[in-house]
C-alpha positions as CSV (number, residue, x, y, z in Angstrom):
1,X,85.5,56.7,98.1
2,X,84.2,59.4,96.2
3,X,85.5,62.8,97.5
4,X,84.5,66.6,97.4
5,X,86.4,69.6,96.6
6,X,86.8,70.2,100.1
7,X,87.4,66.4,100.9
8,X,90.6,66.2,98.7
9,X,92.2,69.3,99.9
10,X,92.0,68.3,103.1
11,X,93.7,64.9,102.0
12,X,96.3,67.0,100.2
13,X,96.8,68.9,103.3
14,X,95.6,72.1,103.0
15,X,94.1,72.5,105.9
16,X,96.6,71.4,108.2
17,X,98.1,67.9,109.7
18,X,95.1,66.8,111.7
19,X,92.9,67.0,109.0
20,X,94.7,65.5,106.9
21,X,95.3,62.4,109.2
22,X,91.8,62.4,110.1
23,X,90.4,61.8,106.1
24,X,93.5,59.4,105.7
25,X,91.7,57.2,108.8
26,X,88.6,57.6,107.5
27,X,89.0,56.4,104.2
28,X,90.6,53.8,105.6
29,X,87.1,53.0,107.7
30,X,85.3,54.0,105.0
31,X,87.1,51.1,102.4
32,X,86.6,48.5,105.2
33,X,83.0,49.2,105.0
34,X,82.2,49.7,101.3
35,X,81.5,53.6,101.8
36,X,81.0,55.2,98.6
37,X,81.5,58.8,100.3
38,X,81.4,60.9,103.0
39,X,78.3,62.4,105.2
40,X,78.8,66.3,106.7
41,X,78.3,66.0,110.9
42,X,78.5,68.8,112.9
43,X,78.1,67.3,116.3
44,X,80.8,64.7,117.9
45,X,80.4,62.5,120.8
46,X,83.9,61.1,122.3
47,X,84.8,58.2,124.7
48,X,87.5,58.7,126.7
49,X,87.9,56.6,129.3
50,X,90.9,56.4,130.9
51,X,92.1,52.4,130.6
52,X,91.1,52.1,126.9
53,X,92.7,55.4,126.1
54,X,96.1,54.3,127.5
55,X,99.7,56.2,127.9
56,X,99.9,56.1,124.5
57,X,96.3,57.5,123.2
58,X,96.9,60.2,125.7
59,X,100.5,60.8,124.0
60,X,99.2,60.9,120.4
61,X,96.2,63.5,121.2
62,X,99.0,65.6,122.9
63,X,101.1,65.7,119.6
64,X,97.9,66.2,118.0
65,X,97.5,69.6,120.5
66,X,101.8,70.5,119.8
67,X,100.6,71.5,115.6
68,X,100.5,75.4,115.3
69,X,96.8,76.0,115.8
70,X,95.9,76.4,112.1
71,X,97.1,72.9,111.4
72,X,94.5,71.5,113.7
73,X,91.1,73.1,113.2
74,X,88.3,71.5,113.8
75,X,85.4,71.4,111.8
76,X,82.5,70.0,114.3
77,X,81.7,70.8,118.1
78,X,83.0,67.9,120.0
79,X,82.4,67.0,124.2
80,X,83.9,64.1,125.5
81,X,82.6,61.8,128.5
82,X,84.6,62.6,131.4
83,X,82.7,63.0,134.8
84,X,85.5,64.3,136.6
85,X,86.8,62.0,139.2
86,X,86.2,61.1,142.8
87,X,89.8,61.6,144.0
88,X,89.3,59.9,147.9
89,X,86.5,57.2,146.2
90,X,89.4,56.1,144.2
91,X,92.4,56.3,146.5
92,X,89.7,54.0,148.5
93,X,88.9,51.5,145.5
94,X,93.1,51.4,143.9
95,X,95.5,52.8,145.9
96,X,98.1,52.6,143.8
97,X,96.7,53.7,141.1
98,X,96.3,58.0,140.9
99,X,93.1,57.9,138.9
100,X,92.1,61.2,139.4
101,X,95.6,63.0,137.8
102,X,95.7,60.7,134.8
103,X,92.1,61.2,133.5
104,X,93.3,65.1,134.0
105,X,96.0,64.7,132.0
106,X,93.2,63.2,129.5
107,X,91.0,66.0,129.5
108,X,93.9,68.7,129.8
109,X,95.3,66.8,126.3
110,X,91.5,66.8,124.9
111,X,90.4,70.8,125.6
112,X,93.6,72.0,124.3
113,X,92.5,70.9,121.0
114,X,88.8,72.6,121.7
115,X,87.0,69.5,122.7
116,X,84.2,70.0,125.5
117,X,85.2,68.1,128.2
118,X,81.6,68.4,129.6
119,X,81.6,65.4,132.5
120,X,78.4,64.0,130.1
121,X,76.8,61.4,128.3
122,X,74.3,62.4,125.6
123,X,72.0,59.6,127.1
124,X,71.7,61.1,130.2
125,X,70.3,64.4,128.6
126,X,73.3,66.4,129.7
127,X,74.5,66.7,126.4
128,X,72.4,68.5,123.4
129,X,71.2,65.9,121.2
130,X,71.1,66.3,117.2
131,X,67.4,66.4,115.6
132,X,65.9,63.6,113.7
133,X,67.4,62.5,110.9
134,X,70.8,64.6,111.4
135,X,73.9,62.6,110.9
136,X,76.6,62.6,114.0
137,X,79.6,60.5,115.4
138,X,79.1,59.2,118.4
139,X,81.3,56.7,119.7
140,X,80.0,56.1,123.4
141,X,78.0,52.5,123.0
142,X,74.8,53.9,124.9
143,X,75.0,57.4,123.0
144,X,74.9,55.3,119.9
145,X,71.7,52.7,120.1
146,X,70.0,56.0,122.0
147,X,70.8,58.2,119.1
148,X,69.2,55.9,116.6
149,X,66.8,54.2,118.3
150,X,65.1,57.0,120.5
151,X,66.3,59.9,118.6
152,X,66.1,59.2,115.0
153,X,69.5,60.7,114.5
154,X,72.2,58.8,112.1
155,X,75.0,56.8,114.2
156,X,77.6,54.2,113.6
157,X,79.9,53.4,116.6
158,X,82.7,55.4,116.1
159,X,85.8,54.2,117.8
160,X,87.7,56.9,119.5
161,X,90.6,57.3,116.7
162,X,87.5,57.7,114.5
163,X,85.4,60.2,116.2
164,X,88.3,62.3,116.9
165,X,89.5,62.4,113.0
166,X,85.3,63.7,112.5
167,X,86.1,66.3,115.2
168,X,88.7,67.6,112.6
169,X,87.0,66.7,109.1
170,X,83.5,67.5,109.6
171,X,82.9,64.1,108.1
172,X,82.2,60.4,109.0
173,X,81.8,58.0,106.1
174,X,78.2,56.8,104.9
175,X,77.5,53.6,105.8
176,X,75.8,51.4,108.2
177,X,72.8,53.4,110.3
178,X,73.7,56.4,107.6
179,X,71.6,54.6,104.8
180,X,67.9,54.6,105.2
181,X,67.8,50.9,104.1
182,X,69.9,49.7,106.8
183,X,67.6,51.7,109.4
184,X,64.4,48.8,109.0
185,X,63.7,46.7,111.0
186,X,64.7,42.8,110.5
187,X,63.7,41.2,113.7
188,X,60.1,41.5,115.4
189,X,59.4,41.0,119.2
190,X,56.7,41.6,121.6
191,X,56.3,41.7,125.8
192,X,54.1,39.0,127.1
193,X,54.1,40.7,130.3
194,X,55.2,44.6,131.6
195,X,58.9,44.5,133.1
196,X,58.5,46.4,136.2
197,X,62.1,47.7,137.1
198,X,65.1,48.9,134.9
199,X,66.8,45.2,135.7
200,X,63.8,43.6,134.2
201,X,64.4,45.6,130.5
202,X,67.5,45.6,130.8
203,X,67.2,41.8,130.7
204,X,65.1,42.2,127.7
205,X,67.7,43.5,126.1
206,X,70.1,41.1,126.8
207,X,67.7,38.3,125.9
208,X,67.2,39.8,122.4
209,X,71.1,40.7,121.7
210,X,71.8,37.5,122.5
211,X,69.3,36.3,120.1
212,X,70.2,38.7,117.1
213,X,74.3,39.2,118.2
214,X,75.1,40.9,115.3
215,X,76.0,44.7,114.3
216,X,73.3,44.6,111.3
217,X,70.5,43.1,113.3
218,X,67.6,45.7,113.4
219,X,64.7,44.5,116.4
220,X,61.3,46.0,116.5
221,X,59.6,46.0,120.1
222,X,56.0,45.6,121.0
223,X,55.6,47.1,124.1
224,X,51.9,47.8,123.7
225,X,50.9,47.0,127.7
226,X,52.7,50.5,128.7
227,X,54.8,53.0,127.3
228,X,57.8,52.6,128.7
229,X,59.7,55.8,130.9
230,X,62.9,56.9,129.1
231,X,65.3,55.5,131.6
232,X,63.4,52.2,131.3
233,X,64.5,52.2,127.0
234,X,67.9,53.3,128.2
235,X,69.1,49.8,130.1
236,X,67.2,47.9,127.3
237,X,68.9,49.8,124.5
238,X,72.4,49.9,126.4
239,X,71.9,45.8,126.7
240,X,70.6,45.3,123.3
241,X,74.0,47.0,122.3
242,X,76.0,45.0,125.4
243,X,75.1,41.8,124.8
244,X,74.4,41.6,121.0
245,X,76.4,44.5,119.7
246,X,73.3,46.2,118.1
247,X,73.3,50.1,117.5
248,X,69.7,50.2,116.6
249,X,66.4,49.1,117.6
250,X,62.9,50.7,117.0
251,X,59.7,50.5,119.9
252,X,56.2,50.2,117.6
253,X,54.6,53.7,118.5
254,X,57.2,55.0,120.6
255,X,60.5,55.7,118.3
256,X,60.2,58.1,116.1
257,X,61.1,55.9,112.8
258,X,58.3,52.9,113.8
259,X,54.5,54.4,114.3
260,X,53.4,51.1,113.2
261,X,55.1,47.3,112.6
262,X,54.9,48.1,108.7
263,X,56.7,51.5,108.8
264,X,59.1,49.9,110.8
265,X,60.1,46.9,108.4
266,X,59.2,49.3,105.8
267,X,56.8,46.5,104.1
268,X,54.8,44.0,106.3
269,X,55.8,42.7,109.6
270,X,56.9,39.6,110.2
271,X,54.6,37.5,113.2
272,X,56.9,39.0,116.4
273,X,58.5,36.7,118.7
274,X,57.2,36.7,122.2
275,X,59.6,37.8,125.0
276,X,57.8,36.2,128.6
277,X,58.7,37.1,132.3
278,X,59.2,33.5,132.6
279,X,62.3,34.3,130.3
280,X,63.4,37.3,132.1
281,X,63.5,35.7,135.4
282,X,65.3,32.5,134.2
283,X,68.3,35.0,133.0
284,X,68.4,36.8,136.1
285,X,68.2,33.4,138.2
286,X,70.6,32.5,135.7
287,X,73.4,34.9,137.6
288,X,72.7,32.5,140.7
289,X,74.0,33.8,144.1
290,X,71.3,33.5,147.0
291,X,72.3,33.6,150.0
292,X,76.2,34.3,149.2
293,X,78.6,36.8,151.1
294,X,78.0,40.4,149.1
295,X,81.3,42.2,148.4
296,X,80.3,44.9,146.3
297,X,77.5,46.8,144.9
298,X,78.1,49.0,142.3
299,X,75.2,51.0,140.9
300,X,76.1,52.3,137.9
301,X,75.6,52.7,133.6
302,X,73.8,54.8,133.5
303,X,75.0,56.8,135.9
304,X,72.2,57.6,138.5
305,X,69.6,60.5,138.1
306,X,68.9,62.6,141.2
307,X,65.5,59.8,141.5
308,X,67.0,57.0,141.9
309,X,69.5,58.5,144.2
310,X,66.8,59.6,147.2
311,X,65.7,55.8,146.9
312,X,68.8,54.3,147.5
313,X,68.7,56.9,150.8
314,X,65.2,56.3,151.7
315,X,66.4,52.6,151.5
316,X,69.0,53.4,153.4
317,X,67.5,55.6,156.1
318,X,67.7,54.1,159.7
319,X,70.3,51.2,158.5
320,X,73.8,50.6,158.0
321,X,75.4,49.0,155.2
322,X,77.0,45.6,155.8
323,X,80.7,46.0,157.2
324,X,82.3,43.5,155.1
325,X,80.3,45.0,151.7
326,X,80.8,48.2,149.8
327,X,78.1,50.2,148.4
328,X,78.7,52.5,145.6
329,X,76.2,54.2,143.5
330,X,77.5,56.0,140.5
331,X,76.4,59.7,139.3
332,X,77.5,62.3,137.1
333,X,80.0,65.3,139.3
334,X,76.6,67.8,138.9
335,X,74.5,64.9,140.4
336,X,76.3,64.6,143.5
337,X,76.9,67.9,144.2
338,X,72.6,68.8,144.2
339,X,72.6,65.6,146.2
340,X,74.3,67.0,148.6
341,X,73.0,70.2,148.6
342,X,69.7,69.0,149.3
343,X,71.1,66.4,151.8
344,X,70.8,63.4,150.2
345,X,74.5,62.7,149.8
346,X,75.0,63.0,153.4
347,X,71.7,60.5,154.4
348,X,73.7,57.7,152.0
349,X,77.5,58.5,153.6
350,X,75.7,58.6,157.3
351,X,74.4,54.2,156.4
352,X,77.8,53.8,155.1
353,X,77.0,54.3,151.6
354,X,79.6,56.4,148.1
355,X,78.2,58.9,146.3
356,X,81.1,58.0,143.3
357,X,81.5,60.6,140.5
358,X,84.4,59.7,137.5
359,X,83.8,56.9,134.7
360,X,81.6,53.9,135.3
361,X,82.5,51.4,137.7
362,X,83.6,48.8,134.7
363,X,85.7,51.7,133.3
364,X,87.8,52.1,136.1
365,X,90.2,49.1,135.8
366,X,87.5,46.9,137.4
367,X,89.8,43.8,137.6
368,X,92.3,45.8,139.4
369,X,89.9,46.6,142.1
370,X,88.6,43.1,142.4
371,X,92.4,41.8,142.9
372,X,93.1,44.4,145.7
373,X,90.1,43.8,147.3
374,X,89.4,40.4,146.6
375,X,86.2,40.9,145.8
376,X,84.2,38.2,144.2
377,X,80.2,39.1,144.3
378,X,78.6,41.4,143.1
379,X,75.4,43.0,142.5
380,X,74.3,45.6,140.5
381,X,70.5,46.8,138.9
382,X,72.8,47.2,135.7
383,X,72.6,44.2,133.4
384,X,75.2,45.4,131.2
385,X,77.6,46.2,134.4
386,X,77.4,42.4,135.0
387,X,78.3,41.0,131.9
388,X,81.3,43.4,131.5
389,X,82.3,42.4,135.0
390,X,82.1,39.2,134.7
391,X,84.7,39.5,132.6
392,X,87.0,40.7,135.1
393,X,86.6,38.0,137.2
394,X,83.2,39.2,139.3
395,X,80.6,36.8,140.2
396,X,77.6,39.4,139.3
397,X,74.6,39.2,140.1
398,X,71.6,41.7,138.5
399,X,69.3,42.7,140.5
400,X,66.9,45.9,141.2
401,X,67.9,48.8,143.1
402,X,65.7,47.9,146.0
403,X,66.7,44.4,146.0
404,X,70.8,45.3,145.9
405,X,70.6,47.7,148.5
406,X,68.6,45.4,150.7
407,X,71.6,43.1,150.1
408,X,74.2,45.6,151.3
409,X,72.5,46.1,154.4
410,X,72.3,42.5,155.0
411,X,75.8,41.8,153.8
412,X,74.8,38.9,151.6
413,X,73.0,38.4,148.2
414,X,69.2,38.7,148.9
415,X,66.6,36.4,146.6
């Protein structure tokens, strides 16, 4: 890779350890991908959840924050993802497991080297987003696609070794979403139909990463019949990356790189691919279910907005949830506390309902919680909840808000 003045001194270690490890590990990403050089960042996105970081990832950003301070400047403004933790929500979910004091121990290691630990994702606005066209490193999945896609900011997915060697190099190599060619469109689609609940695009996103399932696929959307609410382009974008591993996508006259089809393939458009309802409710029959003992719902990624959490109370209002089912609906630590300010917390504990702040429910050592509980069903209005979880053993089942907590009242899965 072709390096800058500043580039090799830091390799040379001249400004300090960190540095220097971080352009080592980049160049190493960098090779892998066939980066010629480097791109300047200024704005760093970390994930940091507590099972994939480990004892040991904790341990190595530690000896990262024991170097004199000069050895470990950074050269970018980094927050990471924590959301606190829901200390008695967790005792609840794994006993045995103090959740709460090792994700501290986390952020404690993290803000001693000067990263934000900010309880945010950039998705859910709580974070300040780059402007178009500005190069970043991200390595949150959702932050990613949304960066791209809905911003028309420059993203790779950084692991977490990688975006914490950009917090101290100012740099991320140039390759992937970084090159304007890579950024067109390769795949065209169009809705048949509107999808009238978050479940319903987030299965059009699932049906098209499925489709595409690679890195480099690029998908243009028609979704001419409506424009489509943000949150609605956040669970198909977080399931386009979830179930295809795509990290960008553009919507024809809504994203900011695809006014039209051909500015989107940069040339003429292929003939795009219909996407029908009948193929959105065959995948979320597909989960199957009806009729079956409920054992958990878990409403969650993205974490809920103040919105949707007065309709899970409205829902709720006058009801109880099932005894032998647990309800919990996700939401970042500044989310809950308004909710319960304005009373909407309390309506949701009164039915028998968690408020949960801390990572996302598959986050959280989800297959430990199953095993204690023996849980086995579950529902959830997040597509990309239920295919992570049904890797941990879950039977999920995707389903709208409405329709889930209808389910928890009744203590089974509703069709």
């Amino acid at each position: 890779m072709k390096l800058d003045a500043l580039e090799k001194a830091m390799l040379d270690g001249a400004h300090g350890e960190a540095a220097r490890w971080g352009l080592e590990y980049q160049q190493r990403v960098g090779a892998f991908f066939d980066a010629e050089d480097f791109v300047p960042v200024r704005l760093i996105h970390i994930s940091t959840d507590r099972e994939t970081m480990g004892d040991s990832g904790v341990s190595f950003i530690r000896e990262l924050g024991d170097l004199p301070p000069e050895s470990r400047r950074p050269r970018a403004f980094a927050a990471a993802d924590f959301r606190g933790f829901d200390d008695e929500t967790f005792r609840f979910l794994l006993p045995g497991r103090d959740l709460a004091t090792q994700s501290a121990e986390a952020a404690e290691a993290l803000g001693r080297l000067g990263v934000s630990t900010a309880h945010a994702y950039i998705n859910d606005h709580s974070v300040t987003a780059p402007v178009f066209g500005e190069a970043c490193g991200y390595s949150g999945t959702p932050s990613v696609i949304y960066m791209n896609g809905l911003v028309g900011a420059r993203c790779n997915f950084e692991a977490g070794p990688s975006s914490l060697a950009a917090f101290f190099t100012g740099r991320v190599p140039r390759y992937g979403f970084h090159l304007s060619e890579n950024r067109r469109a390769t795949h065209a689609y169009q809705l048949a139909f509107t999808p009238e609940s978050v479940v319903e695009w987030g299965a059009v996103g699932a049906i098209i990463g499925r489709r595409l399932n690679s890195y480099w696929s690029v998908p243009a959307i028609d979704c001419s019949s409506a424009t489509p609410p943000v949150l609605s382009l956040n669970h198909m974008a977080l399931n386009l990356a979830s179930y295809g591993s795509i990290a960008m996508f553009h919507v024809i006259g809504v994203t900011p790189e695809a006014p039209d089809w051909d500015a989107a393939f940069g040339g003429k458009a292929p003939s795009p691919e219909l996407i029908t309802r009948e193929a959105v409710e065959t995948f979320l029959e597909s989960w199957g279910g009806a009729g079956e003992k409920l054992d958990v719902v878990a409403l969650s990624t993205p974490q809920l907005s103040m919105t949707e959490l007065i309709e899970i109370a409205d829902l709720l209002d006058g009801r109880h949830v099932h005894p032998d089912t647990t309800l919990l609906a996700y939401a970042p630590l500044e989310i809950k506390e308004a909710a319960e300010r304005i009373g909407v917390k309390q309506r949701i504990e009164k039915a028998g309902g968690r408020i949960v702040h801390g990572h996302d429910f598959f986050a959280t050592y989800a297959k430990e919680i199953r095993e204690h509980h023996n849980w086995d069903r579950l529902m959830t209005h997040s597509v990309k909840v239920a295919n992570i979880c049904a890797g941990y053993g879950y039977r999920p089942r995707p389903a709208s808000i409405e329709q889930c907590v209808k389910s928890a009242i009744a203590g089974k899965v509703l069709p």
